[in-house]
MMTF fields as JSON, N, C-alpha, C and O atoms, coordinates in Angstrom:
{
  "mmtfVersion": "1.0.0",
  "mmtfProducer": "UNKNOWN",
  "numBonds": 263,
  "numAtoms": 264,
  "numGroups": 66,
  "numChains": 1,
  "numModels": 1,
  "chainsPerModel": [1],
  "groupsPerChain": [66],
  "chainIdList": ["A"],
  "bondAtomList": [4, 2, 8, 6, 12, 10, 16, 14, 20, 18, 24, 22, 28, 26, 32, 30, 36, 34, 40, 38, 44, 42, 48, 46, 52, 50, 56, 54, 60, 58, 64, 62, 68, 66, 72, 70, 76, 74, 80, 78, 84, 82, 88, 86, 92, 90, 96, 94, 100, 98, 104, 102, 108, 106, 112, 110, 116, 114, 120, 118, 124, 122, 128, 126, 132, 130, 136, 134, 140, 138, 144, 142, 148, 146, 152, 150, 156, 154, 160, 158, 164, 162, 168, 166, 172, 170, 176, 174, 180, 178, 184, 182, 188, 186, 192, 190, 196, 194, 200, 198, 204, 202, 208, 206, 212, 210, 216, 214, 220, 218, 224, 222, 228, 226, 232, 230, 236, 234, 240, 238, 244, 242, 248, 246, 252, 250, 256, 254, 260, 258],
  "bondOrderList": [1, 1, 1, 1, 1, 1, 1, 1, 1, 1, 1, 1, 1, 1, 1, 1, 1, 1, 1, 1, 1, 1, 1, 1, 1, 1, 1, 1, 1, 1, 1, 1, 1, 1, 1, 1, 1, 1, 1, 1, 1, 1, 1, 1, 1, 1, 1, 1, 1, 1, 1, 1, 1, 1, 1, 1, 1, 1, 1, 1, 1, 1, 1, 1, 1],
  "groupList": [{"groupName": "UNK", "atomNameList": ["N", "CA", "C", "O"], "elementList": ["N", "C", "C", "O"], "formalChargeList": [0, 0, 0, 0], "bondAtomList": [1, 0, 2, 1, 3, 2], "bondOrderList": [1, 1, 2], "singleLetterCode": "X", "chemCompType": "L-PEPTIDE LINKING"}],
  "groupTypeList": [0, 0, 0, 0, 0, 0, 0, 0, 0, 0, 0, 0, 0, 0, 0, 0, 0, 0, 0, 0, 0, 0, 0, 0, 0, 0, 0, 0, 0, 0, 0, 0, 0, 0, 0, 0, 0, 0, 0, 0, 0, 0, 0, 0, 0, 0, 0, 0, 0, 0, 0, 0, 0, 0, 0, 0, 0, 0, 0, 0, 0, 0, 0, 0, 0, 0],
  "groupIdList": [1, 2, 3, 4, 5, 6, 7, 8, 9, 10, 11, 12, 13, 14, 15, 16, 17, 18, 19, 20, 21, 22, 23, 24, 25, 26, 27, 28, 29, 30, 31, 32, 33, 34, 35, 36, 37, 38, 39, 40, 41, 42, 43, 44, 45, 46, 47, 48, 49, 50, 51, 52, 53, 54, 55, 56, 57, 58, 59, 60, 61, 62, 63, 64, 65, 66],
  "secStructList": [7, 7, 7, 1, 7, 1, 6, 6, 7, 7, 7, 7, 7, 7, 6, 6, 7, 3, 3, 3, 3, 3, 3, 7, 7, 7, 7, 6, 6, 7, 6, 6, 7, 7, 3, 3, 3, 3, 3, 3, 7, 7, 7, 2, 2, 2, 2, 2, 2, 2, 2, 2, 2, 6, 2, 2, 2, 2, 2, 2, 2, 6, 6, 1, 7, 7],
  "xCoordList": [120.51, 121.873, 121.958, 122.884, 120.819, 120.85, 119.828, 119.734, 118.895, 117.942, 117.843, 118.394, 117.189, 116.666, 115.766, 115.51, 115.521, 115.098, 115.358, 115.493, 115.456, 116.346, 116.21, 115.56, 116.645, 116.652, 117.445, 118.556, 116.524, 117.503, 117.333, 117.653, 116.609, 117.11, 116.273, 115.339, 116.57, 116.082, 115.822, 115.076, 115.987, 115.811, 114.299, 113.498, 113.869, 112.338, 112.198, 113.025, 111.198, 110.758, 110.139, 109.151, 110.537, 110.43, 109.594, 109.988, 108.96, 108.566, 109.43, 110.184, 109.509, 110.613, 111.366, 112.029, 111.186, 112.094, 111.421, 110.196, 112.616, 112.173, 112.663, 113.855, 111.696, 112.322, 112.309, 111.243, 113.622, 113.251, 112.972, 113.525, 112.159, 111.382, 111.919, 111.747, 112.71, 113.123, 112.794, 113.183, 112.116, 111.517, 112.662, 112.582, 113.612, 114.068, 114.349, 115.529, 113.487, 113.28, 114.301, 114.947, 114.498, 115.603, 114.943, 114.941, 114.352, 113.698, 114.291, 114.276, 114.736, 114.896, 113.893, 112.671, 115.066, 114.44, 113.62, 112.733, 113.966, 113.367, 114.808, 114.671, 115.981, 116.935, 116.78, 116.017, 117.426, 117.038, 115.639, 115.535, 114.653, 113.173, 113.885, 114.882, 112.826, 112.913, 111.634, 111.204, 111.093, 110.526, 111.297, 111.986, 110.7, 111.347, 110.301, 109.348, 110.257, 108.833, 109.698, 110.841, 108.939, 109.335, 108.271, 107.277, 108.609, 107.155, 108.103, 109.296, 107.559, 107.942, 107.247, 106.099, 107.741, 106.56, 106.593, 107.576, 105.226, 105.112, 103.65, 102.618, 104.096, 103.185, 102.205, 102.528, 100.98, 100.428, 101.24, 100.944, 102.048, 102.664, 103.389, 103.59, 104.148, 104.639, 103.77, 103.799, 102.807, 101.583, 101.222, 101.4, 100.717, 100.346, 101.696, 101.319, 103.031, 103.651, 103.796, 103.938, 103.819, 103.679, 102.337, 102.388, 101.507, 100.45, 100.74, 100.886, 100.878, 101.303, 102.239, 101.957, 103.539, 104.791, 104.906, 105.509, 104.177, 104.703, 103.126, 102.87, 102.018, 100.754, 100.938, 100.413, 101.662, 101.32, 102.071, 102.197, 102.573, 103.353, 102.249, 101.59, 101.745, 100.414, 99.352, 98.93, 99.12, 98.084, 99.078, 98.549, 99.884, 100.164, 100.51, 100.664, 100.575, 100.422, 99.083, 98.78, 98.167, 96.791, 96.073, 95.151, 96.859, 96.348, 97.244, 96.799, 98.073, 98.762, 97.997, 97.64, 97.413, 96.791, 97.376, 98.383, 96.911, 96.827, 97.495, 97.666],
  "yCoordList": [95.787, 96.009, 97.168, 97.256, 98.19, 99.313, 99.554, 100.651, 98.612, 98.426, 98.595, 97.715, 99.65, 99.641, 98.412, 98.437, 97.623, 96.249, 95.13, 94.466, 94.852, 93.429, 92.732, 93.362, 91.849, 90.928, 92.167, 92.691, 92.305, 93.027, 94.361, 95.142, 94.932, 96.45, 97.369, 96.869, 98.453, 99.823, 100.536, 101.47, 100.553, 101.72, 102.072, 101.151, 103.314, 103.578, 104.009, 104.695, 103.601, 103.88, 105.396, 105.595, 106.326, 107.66, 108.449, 107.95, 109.122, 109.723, 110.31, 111.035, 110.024, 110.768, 109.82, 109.868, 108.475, 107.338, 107.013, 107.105, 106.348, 105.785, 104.648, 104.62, 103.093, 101.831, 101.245, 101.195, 100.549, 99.949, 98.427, 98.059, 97.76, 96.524, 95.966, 96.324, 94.832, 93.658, 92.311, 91.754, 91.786, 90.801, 89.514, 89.566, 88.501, 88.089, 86.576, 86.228, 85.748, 84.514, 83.532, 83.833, 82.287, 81.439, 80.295, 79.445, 80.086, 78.876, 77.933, 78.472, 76.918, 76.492, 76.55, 76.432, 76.866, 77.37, 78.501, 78.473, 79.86, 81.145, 81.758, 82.76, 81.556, 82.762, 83.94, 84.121, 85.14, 86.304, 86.912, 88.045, 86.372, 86.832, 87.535, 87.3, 88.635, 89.659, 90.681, 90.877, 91.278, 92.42, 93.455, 93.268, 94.458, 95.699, 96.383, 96.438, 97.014, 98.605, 99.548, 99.335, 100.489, 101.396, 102.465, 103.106, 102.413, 103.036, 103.931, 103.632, 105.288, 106.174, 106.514, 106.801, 106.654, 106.385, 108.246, 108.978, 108.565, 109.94, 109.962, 109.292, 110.862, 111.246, 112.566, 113.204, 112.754, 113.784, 115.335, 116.032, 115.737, 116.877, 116.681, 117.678, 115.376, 115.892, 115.546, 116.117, 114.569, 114.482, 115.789, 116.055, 116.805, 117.847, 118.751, 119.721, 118.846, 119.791, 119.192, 120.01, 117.602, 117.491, 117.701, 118.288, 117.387, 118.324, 119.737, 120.182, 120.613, 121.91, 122.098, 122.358, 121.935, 121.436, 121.014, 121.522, 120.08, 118.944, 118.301, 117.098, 119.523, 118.923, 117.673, 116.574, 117.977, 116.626, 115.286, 114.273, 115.357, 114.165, 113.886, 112.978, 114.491, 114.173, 113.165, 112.03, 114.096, 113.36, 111.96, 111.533, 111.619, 110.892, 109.728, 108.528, 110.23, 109.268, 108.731, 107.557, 109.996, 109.133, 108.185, 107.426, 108.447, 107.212, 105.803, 104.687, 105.964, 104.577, 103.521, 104.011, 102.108, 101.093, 101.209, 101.846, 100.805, 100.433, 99.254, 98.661],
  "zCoordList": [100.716, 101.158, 102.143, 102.95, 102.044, 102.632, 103.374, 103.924, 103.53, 104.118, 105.757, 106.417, 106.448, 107.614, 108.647, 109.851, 107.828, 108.148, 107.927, 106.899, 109.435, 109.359, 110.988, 111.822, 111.242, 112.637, 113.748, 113.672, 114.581, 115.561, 115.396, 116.292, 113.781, 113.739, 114.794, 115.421, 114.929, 115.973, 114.667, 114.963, 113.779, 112.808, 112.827, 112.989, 112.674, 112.578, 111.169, 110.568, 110.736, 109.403, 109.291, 109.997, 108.604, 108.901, 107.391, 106.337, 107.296, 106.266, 105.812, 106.46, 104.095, 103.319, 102.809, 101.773, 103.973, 103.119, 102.192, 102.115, 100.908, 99.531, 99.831, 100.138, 99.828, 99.367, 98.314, 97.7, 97.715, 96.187, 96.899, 97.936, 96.25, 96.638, 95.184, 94.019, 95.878, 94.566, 94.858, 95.885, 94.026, 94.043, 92.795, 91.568, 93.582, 92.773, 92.71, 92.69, 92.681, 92.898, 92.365, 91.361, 93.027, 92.846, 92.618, 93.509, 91.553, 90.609, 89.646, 88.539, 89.602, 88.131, 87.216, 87.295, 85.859, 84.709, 84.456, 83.603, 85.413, 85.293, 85.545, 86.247, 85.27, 85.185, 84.848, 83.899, 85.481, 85.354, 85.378, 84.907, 85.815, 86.351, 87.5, 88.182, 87.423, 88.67, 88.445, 87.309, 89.528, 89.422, 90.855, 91.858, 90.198, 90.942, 91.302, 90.525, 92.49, 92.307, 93.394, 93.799, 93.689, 94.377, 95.496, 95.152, 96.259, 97.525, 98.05, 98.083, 98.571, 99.609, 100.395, 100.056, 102.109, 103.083, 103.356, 103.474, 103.388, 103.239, 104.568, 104.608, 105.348, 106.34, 105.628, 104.625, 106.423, 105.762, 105.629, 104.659, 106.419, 105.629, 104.765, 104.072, 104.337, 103.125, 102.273, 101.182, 102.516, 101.153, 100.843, 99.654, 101.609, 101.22, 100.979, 100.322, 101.213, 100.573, 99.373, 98.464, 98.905, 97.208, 96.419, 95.339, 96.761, 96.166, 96.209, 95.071, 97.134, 96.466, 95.429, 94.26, 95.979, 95.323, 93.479, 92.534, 93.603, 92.485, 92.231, 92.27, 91.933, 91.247, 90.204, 90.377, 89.238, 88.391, 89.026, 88.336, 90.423, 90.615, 91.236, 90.731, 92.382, 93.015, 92.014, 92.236, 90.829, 90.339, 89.363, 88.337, 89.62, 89.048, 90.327, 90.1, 91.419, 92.722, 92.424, 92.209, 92.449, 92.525, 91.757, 92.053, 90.428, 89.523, 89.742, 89.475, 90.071, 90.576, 91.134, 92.205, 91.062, 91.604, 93.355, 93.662, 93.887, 95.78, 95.802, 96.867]
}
């Protein structure tokens, strides 16, 4: 709904943005299936001001799957 991407957009994708990614398929006989996740696009300075910052978030980035 709030999304920077779309047909036509100019918006640039900028470090610092957070997107929620919803995944919500229109199947019969799977009502209410959905998944959700969440990514933030982070250039190397702010990777490194959250490692200083916010050590256990860091290491909790890094155990996250790719």
């Amino acid at each position: 709904m709030s999304s920077p991407i779309y047909p036509g957009s100019e918006n640039k994708i900028q470090s610092g943005m957070i997107f929620q990614i919803d995944i919500i398929p229109s199947v019969p006989g799977y009502t209410g299936v959905s998944a959700e996740d969440c990514i933030a696009i982070a250039d190397e300075a702010l990777r490194v001001r959250i490692q200083e910052e916010y050590p256990g978030l860091w290491k909790r980035i890094l155990q996250r799957p790719i």
